[in-house]
N, CA, C and O atoms as a GROMACS GRO file, in nm:
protein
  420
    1UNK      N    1 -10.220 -10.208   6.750
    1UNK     CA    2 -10.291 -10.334   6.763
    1UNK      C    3 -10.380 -10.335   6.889
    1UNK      O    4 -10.485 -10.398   6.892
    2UNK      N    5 -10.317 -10.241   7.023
    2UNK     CA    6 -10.440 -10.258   7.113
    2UNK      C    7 -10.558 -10.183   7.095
    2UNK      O    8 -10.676 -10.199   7.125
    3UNK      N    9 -10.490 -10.093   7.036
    3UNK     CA   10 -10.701  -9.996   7.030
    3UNK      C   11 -10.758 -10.061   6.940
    3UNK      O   12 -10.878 -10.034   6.940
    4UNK      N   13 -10.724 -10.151   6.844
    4UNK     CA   14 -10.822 -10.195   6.749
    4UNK      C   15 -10.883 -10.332   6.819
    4UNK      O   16 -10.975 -10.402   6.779
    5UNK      N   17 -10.815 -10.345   6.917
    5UNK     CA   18 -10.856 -10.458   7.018
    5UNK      C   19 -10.991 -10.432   7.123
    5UNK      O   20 -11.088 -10.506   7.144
    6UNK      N   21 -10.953 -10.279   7.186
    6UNK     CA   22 -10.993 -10.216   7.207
    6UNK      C   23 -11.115 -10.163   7.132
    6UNK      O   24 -11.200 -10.151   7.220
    7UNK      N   25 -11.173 -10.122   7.005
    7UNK     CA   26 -11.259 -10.096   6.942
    7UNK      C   27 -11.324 -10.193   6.947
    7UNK      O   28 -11.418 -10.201   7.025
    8UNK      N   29 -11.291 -10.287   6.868
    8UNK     CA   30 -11.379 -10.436   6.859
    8UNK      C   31 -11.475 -10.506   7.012
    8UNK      O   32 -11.587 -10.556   7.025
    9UNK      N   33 -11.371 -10.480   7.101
    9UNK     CA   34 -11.394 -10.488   7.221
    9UNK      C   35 -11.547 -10.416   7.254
    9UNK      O   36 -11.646 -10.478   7.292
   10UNK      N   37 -11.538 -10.292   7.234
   10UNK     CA   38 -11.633 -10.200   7.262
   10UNK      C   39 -11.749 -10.218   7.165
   10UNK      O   40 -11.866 -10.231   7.202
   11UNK      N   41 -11.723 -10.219   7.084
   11UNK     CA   42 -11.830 -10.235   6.969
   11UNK      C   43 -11.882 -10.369   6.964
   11UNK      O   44 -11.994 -10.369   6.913
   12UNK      N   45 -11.830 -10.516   7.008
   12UNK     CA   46 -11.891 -10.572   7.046
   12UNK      C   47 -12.001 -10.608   7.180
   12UNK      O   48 -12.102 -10.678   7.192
   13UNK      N   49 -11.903 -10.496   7.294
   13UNK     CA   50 -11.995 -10.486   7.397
   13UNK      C   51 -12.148 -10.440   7.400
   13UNK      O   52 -12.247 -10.488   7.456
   14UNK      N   53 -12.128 -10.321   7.312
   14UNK     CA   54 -12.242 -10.262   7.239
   14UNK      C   55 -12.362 -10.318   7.178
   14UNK      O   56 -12.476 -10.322   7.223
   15UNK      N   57 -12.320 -10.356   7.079
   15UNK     CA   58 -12.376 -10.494   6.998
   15UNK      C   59 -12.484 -10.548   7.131
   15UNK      O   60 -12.602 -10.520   7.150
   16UNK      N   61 -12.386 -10.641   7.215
   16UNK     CA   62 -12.486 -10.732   7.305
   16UNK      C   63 -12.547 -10.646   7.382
   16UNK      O   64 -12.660 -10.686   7.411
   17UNK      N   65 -12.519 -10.538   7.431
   17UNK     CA   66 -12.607 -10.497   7.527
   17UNK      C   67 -12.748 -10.410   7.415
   17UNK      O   68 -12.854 -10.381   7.470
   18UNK      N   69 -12.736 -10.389   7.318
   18UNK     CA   70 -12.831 -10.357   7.233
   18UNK      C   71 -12.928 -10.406   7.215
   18UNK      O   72 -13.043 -10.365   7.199
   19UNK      N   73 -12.859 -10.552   7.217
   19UNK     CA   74 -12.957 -10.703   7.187
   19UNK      C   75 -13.036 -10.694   7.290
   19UNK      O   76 -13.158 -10.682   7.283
   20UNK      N   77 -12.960 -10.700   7.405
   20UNK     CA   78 -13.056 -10.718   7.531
   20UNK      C   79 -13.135 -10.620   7.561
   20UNK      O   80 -13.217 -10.636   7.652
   21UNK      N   81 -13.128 -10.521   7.503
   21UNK     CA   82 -13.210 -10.432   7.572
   21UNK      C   83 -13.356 -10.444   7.435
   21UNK      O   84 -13.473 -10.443   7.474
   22UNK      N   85 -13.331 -10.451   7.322
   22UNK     CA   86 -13.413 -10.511   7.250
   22UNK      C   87 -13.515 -10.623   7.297
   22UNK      O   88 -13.638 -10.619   7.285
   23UNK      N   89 -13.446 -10.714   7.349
   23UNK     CA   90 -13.541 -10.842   7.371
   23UNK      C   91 -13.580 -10.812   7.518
   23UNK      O   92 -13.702 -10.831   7.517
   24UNK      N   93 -13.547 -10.778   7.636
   24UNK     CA   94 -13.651 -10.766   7.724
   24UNK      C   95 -13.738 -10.653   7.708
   24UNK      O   96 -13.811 -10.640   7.806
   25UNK      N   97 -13.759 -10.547   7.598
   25UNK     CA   98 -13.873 -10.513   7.583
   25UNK      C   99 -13.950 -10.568   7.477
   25UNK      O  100 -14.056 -10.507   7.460
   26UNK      N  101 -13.935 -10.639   7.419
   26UNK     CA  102 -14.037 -10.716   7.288
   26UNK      C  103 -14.077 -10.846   7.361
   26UNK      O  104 -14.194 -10.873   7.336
   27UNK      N  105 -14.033 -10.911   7.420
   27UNK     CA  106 -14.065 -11.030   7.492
   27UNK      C  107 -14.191 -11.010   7.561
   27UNK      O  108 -14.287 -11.087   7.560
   28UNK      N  109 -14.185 -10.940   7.600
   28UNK     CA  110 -14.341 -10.924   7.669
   28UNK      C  111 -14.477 -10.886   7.595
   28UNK      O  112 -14.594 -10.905   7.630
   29UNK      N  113 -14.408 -10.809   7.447
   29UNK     CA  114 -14.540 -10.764   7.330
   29UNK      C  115 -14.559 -10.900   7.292
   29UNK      O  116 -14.670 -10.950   7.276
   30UNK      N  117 -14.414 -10.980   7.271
   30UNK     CA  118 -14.463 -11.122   7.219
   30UNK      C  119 -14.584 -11.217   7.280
   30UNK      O  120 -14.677 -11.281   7.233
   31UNK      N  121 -14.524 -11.186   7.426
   31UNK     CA  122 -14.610 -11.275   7.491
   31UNK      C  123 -14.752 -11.236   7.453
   31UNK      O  124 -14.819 -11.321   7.393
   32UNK      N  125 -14.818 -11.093   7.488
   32UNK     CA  126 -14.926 -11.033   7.485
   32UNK      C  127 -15.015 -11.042   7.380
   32UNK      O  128 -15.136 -11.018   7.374
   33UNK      N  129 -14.929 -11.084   7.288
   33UNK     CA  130 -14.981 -11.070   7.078
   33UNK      C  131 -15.042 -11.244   7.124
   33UNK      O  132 -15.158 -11.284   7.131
   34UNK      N  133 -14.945 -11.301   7.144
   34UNK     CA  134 -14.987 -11.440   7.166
   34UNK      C  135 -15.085 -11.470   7.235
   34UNK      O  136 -15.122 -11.586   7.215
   35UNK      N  137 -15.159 -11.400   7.328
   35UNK     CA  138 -15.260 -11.435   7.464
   35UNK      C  139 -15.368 -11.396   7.378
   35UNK      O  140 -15.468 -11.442   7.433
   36UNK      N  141 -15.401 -11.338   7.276
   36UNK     CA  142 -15.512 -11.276   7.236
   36UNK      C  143 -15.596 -11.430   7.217
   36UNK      O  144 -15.552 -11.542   7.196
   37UNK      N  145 -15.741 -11.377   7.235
   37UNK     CA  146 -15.811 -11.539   7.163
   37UNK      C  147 -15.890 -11.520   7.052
   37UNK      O  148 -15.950 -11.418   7.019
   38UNK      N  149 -15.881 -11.656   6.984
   38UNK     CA  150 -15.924 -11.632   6.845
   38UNK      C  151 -16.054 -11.722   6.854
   38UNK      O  152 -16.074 -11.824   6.919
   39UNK      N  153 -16.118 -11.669   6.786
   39UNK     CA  154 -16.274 -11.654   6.783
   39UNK      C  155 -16.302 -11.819   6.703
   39UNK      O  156 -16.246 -11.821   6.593
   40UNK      N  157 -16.361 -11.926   6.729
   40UNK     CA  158 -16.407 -12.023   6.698
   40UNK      C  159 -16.406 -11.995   6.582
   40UNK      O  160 -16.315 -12.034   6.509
   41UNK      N  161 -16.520 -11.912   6.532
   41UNK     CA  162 -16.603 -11.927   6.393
   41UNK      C  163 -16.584 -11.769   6.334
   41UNK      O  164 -16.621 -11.678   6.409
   42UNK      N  165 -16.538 -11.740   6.224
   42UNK     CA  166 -16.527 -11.622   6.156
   42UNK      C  167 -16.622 -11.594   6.032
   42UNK      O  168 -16.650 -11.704   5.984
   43UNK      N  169 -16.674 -11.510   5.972
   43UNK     CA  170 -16.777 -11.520   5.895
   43UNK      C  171 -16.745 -11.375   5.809
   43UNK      O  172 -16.691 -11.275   5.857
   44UNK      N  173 -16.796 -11.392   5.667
   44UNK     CA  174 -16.777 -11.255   5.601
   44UNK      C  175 -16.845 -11.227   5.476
   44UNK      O  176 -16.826 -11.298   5.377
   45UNK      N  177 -16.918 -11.133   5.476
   45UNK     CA  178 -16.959 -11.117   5.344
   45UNK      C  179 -16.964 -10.991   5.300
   45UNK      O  180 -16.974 -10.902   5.385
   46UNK      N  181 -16.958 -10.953   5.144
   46UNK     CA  182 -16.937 -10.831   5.079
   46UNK      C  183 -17.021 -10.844   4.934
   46UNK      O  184 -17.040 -10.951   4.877
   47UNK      N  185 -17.054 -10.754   4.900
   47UNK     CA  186 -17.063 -10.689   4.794
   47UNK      C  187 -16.934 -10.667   4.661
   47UNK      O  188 -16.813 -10.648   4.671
   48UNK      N  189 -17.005 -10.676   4.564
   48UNK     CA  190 -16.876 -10.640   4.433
   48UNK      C  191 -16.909 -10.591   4.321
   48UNK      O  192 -16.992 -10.645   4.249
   49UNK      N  193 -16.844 -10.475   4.288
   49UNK     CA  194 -16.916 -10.430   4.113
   49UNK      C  195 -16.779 -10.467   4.024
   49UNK      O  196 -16.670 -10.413   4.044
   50UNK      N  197 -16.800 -10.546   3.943
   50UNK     CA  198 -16.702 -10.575   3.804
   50UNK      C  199 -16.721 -10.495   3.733
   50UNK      O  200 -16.836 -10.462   3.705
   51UNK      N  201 -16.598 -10.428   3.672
   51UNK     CA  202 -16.567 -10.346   3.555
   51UNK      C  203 -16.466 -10.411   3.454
   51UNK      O  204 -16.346 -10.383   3.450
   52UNK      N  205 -16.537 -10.511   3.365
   52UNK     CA  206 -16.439 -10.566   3.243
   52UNK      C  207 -16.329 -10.474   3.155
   52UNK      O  208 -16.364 -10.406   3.059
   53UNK      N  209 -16.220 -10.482   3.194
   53UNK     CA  210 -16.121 -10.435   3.090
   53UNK      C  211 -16.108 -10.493   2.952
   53UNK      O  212 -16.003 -10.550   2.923
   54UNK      N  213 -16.211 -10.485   2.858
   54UNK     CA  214 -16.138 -10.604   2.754
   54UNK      C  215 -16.035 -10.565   2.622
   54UNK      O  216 -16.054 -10.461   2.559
   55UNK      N  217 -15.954 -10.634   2.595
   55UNK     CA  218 -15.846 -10.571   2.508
   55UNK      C  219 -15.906 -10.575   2.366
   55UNK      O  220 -15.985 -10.664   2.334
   56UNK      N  221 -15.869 -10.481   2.284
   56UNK     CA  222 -15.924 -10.437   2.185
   56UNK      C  223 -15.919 -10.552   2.060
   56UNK      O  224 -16.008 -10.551   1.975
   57UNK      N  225 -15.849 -10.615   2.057
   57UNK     CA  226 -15.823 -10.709   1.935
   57UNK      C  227 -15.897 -10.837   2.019
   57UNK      O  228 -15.853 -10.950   1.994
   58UNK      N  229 -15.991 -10.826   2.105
   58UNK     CA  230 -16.096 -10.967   2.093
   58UNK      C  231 -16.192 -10.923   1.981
   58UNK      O  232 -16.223 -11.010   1.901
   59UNK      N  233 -16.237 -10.819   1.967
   59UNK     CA  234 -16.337 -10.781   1.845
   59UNK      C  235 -16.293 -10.781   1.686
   59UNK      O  236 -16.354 -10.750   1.584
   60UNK      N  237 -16.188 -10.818   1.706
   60UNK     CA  238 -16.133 -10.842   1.573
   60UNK      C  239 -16.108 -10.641   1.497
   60UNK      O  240 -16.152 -10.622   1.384
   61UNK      N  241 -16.075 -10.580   1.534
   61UNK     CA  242 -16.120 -10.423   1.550
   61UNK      C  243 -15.995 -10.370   1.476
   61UNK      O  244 -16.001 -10.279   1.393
   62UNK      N  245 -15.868 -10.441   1.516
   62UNK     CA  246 -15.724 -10.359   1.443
   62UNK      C  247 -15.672 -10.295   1.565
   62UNK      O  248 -15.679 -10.324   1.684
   63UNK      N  249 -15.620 -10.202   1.499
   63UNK     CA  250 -15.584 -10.072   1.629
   63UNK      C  251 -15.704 -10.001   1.681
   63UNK      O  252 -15.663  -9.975   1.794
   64UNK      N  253 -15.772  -9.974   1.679
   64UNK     CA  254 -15.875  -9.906   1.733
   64UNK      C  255 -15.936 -10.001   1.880
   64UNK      O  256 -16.031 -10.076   1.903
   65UNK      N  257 -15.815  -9.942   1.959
   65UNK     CA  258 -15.858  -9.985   2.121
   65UNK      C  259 -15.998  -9.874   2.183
   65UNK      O  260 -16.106  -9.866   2.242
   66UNK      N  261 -15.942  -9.838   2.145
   66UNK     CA  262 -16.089  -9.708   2.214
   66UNK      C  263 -16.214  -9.791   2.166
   66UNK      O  264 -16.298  -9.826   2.248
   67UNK      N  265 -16.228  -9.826   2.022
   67UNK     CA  266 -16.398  -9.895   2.025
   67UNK      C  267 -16.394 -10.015   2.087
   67UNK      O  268 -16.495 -10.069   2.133
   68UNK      N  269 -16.293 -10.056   2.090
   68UNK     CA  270 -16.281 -10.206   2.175
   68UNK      C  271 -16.387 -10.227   2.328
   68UNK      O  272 -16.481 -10.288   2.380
   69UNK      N  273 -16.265 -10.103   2.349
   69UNK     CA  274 -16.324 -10.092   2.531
   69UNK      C  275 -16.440 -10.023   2.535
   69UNK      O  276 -16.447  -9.990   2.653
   70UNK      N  277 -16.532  -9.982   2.482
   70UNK     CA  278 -16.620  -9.929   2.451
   70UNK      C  279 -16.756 -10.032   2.420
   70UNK      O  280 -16.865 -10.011   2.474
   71UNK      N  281 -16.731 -10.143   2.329
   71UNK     CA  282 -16.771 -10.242   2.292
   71UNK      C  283 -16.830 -10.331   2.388
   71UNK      O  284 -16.944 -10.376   2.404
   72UNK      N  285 -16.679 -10.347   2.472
   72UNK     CA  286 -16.683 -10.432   2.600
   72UNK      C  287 -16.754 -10.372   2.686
   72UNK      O  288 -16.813 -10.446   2.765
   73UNK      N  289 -16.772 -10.220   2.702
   73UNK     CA  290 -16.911 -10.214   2.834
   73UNK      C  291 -17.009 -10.206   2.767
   73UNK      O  292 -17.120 -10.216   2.820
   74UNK      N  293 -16.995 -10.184   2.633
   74UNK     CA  294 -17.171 -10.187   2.657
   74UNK      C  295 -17.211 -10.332   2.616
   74UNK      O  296 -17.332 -10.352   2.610
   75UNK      N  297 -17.143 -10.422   2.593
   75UNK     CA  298 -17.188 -10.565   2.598
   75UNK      C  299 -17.222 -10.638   2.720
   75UNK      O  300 -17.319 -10.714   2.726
   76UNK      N  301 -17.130 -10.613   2.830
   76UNK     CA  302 -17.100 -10.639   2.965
   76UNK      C  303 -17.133 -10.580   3.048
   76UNK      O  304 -17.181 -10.617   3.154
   77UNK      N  305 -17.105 -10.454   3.002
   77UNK     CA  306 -17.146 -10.333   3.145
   77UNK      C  307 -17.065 -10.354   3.280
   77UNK      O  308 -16.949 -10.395   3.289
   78UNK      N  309 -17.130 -10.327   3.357
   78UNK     CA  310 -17.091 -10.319   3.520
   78UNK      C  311 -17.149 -10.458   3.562
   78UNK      O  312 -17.269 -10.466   3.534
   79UNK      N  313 -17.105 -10.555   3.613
   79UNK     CA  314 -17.108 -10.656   3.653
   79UNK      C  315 -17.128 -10.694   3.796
   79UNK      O  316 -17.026 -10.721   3.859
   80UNK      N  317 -17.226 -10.699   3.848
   80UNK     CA  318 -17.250 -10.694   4.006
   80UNK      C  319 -17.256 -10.816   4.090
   80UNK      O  320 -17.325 -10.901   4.034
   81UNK      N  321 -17.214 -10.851   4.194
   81UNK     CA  322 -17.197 -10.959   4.278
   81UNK      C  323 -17.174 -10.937   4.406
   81UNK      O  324 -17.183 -10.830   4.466
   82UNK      N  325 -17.132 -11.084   4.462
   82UNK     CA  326 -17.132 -11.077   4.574
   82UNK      C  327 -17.008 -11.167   4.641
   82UNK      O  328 -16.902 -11.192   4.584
   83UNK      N  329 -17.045 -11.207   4.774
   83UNK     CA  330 -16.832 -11.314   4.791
   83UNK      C  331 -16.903 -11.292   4.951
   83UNK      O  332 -16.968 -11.205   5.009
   84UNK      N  333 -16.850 -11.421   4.980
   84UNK     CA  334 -16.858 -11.463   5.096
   84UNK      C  335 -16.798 -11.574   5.175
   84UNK      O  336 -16.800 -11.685   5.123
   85UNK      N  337 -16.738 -11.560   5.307
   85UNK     CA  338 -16.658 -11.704   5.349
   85UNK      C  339 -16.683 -11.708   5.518
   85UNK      O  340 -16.687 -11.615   5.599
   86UNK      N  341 -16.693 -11.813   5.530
   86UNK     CA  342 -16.676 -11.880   5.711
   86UNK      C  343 -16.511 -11.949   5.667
   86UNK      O  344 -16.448 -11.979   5.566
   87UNK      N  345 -16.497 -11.947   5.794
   87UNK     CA  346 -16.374 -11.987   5.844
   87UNK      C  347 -16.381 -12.039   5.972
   87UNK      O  348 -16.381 -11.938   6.042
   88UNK      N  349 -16.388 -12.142   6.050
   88UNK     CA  350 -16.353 -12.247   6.118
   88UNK      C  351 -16.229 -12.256   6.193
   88UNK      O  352 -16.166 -12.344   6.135
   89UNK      N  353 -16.155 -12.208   6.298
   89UNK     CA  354 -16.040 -12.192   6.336
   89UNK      C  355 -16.064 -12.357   6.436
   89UNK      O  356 -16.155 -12.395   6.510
   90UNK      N  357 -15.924 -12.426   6.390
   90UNK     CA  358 -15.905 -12.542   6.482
   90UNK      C  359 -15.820 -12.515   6.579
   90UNK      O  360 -15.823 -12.605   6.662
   91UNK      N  361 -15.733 -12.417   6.610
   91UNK     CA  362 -15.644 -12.355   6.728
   91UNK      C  363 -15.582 -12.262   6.713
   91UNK      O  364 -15.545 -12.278   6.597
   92UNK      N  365 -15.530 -12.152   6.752
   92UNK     CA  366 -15.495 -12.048   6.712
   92UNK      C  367 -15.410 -12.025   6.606
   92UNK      O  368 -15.380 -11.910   6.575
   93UNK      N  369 -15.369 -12.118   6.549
   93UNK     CA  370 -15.263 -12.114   6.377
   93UNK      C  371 -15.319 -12.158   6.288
   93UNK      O  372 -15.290 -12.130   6.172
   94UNK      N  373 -15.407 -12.232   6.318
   94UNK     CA  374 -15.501 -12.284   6.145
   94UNK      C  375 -15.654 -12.315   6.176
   94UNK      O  376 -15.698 -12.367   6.278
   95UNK      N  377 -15.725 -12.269   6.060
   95UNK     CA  378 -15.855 -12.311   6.035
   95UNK      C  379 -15.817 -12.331   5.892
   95UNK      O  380 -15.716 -12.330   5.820
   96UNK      N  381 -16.015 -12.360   5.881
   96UNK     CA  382 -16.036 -12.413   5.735
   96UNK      C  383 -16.151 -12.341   5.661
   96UNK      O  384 -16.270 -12.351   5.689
   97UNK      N  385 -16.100 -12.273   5.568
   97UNK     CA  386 -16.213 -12.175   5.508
   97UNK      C  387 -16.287 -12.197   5.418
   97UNK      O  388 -16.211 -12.262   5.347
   98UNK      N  389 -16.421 -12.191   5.341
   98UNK     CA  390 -16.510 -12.220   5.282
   98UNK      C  391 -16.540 -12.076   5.214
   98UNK      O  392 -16.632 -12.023   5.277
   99UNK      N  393 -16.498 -12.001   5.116
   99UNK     CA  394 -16.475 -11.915   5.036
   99UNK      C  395 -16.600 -11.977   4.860
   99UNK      O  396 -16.590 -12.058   4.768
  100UNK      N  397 -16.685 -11.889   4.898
  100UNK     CA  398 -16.787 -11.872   4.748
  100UNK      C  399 -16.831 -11.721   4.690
  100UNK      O  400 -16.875 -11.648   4.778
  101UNK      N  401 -16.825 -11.665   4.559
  101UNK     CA  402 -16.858 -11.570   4.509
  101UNK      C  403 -16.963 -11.598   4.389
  101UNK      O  404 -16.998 -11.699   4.328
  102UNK      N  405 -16.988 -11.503   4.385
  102UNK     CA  406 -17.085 -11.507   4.224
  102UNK      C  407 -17.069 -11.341   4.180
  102UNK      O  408 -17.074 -11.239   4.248
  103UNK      N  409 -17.048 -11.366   4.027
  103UNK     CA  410 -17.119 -11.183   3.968
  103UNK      C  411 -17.228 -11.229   3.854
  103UNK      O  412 -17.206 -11.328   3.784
  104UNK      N  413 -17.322 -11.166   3.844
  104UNK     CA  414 -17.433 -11.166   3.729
  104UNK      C  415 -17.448 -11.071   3.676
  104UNK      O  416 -17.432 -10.969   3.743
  105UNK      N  417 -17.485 -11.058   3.538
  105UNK     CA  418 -17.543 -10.943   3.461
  105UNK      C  419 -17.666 -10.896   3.487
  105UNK      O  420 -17.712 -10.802   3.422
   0.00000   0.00000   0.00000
């Protein structure tokens, strides 16, 4: 009964000093992650090419998936666009974003 007193003992000592040695080195990345500053106004835009997957039984076709998807590009093709957003930061945990895209044939 004492060494298992003894174990527990130790293995809890362990435990806490693990902890501690954990948190006074992350405490300070925390702090550091936190000091960064975040930029008023964020802005973004990209480019996009669409490639329609369409499933074979919209053409009314049967089993024959191969002419399906086949069908579907050359009706559709490659589909090109664009996407773009501002973002507005009100303090370092939230803004408010304004997110618009378009694709055209």
């Amino acid at each position: 009964m004492a060494q298992l007193r003894q174990v527990v003992s130790f293995v809890l000592r362990s435990v806490w000093f693990v902890t501690w040695i954990l948190l006074s080195f992350s405490l300070p990345l925390i702090q550091r992650a936190q000091a960064q500053d975040v930029p008023r106004v964020q802005v973004f835009g990209g480019y996009s090419i669409l490639r329609p997957n369409l499933p074979a039984d919209i053409f009314d076709l049967g089993a024959d998936a191969e002419a399906g998807e086949k069908i579907g590009e050359f009706v559709l093709g490659n589909v090109l666009g664009w996407g773009s957003s501002v973002t507005v930061n009100i303090n370092a945990n939230f803004g408010i974003t304004a997110d618009f895209s378009g694709h055209y044939k």
